[in-house]
C-alpha positions in Angstrom: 55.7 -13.9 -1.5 54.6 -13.4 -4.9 50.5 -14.1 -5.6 49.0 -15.1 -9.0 45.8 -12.9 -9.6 43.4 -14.9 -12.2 40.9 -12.4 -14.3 37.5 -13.9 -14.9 36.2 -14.1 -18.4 32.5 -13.4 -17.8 31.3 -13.3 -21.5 29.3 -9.7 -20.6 29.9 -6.6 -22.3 29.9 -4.7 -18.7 33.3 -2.2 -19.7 36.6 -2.1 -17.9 36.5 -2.6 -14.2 38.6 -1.6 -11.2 39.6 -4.0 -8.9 40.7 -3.6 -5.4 42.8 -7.0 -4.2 43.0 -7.1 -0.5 45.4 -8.9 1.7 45.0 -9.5 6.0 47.1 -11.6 8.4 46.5 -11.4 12.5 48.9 -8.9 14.2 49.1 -7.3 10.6 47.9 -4.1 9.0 46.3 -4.9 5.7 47.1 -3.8 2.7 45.6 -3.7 -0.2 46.2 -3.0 -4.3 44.0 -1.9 -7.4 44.0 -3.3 -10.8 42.2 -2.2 -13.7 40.4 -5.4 -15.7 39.9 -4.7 -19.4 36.4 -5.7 -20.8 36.9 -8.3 -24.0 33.7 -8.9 -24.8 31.7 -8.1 -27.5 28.0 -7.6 -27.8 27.0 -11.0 -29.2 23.9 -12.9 -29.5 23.7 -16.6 -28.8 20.7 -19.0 -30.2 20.2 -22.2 -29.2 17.5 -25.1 -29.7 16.1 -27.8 -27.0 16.3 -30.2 -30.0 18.7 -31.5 -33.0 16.6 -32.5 -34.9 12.1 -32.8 -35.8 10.1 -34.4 -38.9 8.7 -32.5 -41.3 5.5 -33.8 -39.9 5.5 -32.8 -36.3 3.7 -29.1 -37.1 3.7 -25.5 -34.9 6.0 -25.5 -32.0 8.0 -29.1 -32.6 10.7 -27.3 -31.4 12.2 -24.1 -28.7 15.2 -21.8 -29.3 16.0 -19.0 -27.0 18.5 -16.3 -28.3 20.6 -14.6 -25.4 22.1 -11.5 -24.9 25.3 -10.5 -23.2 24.8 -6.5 -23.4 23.8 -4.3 -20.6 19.6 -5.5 -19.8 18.3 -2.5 -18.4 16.2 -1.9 -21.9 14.3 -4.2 -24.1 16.6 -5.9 -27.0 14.3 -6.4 -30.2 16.1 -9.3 -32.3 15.3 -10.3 -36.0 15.2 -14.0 -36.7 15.1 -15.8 -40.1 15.2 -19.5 -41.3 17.7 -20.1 -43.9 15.2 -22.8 -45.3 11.8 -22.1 -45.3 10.4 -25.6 -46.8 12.0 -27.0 -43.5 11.4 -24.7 -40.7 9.7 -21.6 -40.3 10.3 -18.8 -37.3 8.2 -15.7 -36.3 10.1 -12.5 -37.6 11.1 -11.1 -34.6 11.0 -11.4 -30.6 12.1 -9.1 -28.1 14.5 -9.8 -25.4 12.5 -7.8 -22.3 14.1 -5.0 -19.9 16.1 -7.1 -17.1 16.2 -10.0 -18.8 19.0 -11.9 -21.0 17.4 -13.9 -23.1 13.8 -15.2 -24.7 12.1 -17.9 -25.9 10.4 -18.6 -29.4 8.4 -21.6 -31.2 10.2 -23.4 -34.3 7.5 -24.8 -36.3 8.0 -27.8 -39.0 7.0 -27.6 -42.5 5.9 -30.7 -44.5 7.2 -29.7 -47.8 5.7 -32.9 -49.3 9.0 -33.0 -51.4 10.9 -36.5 -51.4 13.7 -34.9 -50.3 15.8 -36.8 -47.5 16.9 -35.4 -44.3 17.4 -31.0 -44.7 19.6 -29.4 -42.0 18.4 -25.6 -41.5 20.0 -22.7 -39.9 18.1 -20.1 -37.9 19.4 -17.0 -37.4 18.9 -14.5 -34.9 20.8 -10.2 -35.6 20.1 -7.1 -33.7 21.8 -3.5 -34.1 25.6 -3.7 -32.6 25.7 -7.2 -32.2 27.0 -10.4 -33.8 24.3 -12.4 -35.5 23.8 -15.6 -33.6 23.0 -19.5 -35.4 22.0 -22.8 -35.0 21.1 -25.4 -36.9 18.7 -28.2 -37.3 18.0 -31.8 -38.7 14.4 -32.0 -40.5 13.8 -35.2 -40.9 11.6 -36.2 -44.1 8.5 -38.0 -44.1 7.4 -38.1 -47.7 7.7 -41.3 -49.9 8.3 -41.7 -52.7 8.1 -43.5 -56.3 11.0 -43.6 -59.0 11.4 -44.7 -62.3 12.7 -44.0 -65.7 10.6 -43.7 -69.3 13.0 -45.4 -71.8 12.9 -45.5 -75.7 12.1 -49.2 -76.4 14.2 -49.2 -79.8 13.0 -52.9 -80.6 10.0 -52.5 -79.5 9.4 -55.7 -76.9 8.7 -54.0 -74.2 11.6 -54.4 -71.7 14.5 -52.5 -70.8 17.6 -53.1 -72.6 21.1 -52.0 -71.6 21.5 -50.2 -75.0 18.2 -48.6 -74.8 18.1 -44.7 -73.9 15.9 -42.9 -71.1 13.7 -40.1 -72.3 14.0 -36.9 -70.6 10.5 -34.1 -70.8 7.8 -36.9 -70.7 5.2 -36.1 -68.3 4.3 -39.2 -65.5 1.4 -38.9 -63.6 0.6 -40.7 -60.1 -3.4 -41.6 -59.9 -6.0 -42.4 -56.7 -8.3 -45.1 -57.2 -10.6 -42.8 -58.8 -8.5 -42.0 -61.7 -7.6 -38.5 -59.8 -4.5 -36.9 -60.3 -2.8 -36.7 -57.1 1.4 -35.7 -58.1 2.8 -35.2 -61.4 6.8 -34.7 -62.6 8.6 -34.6 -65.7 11.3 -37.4 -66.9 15.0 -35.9 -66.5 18.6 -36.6 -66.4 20.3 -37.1 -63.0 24.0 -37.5 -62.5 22.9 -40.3 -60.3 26.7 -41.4 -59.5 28.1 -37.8 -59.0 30.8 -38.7 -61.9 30.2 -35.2 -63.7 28.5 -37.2 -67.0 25.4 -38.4 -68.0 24.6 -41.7 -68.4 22.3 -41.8 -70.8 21.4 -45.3 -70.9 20.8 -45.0 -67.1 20.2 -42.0 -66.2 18.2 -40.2 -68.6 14.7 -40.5 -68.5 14.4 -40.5 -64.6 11.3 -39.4 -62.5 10.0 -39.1 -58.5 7.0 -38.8 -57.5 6.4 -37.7 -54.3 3.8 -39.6 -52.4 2.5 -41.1 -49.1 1.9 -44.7 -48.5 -0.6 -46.3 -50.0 -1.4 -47.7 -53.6 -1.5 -45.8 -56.8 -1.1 -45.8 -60.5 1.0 -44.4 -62.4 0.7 -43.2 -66.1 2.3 -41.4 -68.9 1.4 -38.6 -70.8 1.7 -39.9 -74.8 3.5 -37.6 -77.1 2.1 -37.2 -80.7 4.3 -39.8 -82.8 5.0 -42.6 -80.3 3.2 -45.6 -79.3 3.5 -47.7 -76.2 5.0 -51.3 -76.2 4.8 -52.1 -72.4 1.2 -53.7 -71.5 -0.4 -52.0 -68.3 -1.7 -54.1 -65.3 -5.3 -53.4 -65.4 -7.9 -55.3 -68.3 -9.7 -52.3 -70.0 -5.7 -50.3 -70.6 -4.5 -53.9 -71.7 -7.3 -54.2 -74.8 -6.5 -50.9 -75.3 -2.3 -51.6 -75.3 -3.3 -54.7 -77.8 -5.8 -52.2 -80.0 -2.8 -50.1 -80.5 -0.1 -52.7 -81.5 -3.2 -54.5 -83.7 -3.8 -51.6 -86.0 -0.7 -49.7 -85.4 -2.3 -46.6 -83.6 -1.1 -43.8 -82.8 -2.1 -40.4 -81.3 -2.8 -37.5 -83.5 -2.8 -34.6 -81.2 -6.3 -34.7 -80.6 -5.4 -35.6 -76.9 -8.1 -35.8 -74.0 -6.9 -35.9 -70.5 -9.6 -37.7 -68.2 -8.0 -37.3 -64.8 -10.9 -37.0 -63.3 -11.8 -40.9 -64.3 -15.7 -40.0 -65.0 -14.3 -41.6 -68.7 -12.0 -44.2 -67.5 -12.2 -47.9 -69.1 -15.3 -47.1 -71.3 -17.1 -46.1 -74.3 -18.4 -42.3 -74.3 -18.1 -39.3 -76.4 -16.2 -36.4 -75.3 -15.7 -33.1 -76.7 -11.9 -32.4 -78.8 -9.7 -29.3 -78.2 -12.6 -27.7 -76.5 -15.1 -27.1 -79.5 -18.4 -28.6 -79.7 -17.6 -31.2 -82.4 -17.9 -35.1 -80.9 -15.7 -37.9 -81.5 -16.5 -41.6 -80.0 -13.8 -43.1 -77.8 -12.2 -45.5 -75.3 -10.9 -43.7 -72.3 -8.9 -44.9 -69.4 -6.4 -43.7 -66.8 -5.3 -47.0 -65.9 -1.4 -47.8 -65.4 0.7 -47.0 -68.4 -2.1 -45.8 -70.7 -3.8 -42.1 -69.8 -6.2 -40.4 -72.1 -8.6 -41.5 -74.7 -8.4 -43.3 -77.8 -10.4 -41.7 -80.8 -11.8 -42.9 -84.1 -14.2 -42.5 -86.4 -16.2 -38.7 -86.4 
């Protein structure tokens, strides 16, 4: 009778192997055969993760990988790891696989990038000497909010967004605490928002995120020499300001003074221009859609 003899893959680098197939029936001699097996393995490493996916919030150790050999144990194995991201997840440098062991474990730690940025998938991965690097990858969820917008060029001036009406792209917009504090900043840009290839620049030129937790803040412009602003902003001492401007026509002259810090907001004081001594009287505030002062006289 003719026997089917089934090799067994056991994913080790261990070399070829001799085999000795025995066969024994009552009243019968046995008899026996050798084989030789041929090794097909290669020395490989393996990483894997206890988790598909962590929030950028959930800090050191949020999640385990373990990277496995399948070479010959009788030594230590040191193995080099590296995240492919490293505003996602971050990874010590290297860990060592110990003498008589297959495999070890390492922490994977989240990093808050504070980025608006959606969900990031990241690949660690783990190389030695004679082996083939081993991957995995990961699902970093984000936790950052977020505010968008878009800075337009109000060509008849009455303060709302018209179809025809342009975004401006390189316009500075400024998110503010309660005290006036800057807290995020970003520049107006064009975003090929539909994936078309083009620029729309009608809608969307002149875009801007700010990245942000929850919570309520203000937002502001930086004014550029030459324009003036026909939106009103929310709060009362930016609004008399807003109507000052459209009253008389002003407009900035470059002598620009940036009171983030709010010690100026919404009230009369004197501050120093383009940091010499010289004094000009002015109306600051860093209210909603108005940021900086307003300066006459001398």
């Amino acid at each position: 009778m003719t026997v089917n003899v089934r090799p067994i893959d056991n994913g080790v680098v261990d070399g070829d192997r001799s085999v000795n197939v025995m066969a024994t029936a009552i009243g019968h001699l046995d008899a026996s055969a050798s084989l030789s097996v041929v090794d097909d393995d290669i020395p490989t490493l393996l990483l894997t993760i206890d988790l598909s996916a962590i929030g950028e919030a959930d800090g050191t150790a949020s999640a385990t990988g373990t990277v496995s050999r399948n070479t010959d144990t009788s030594g230590p194995l040191q193995v080099t790891l590296m995240s492919d991201d490293t505003t996602e997840i971050a990874v010590v440098q290297t860990v060592t696989i110990p003498a008589n062991e297959t495999s070890v474990s390492f922490s994977i730690d989240a990093v808050d990038d504070a980025v608006v940025d959606g969900n990031q998938t990241a690949t660690i991965i783990a190389s030695a000497t004679d082996h083939i690097d081993g991957g995995q990858a990961i699902v970093v969820s984000d936790n950052d909010g977020g505010v968008t917008g878009q800075k337009w060029h109000d060509l008849n001036g009455d303060g709302l967004k018209d179809a025809d009406e342009p975004g401006l792209d390189g316009w500075s917009i400024v998110l503010l605490d309660d005290a006036g504090a800057v807290v995020a900043e970003t520049s107006t840009e064009s975003v090929d928002v539909n994936n078309d290839g083009q620029i729309d620049p009608f809608t969307e030129s002149g875009l801007y995120t700010l990245a942000t937790i929850a919570g309520t803040w203000n937002i502001s412009e930086v004014q550029q020499q030459g324009w003036h602003q026909t939106t009103q902003a929310a709060d009362s001492g930016t609004e008399l300001l807003y109507e000052l401007d459209q009253q008389l026509d002003l407009r900035f002259t470059g002598n620009y003074y940036e009171d983030w810090g709010g010690a100026a907001a919404k009230s009369g004081c004197r501050v120093p221009m383009d940091g010499t001594t010289s004094l000009r009287t002015a109306i600051c505030t860093s209210g909603t859609g108005k940021a900086g002062c307003h300066f006459w006289g001398s």
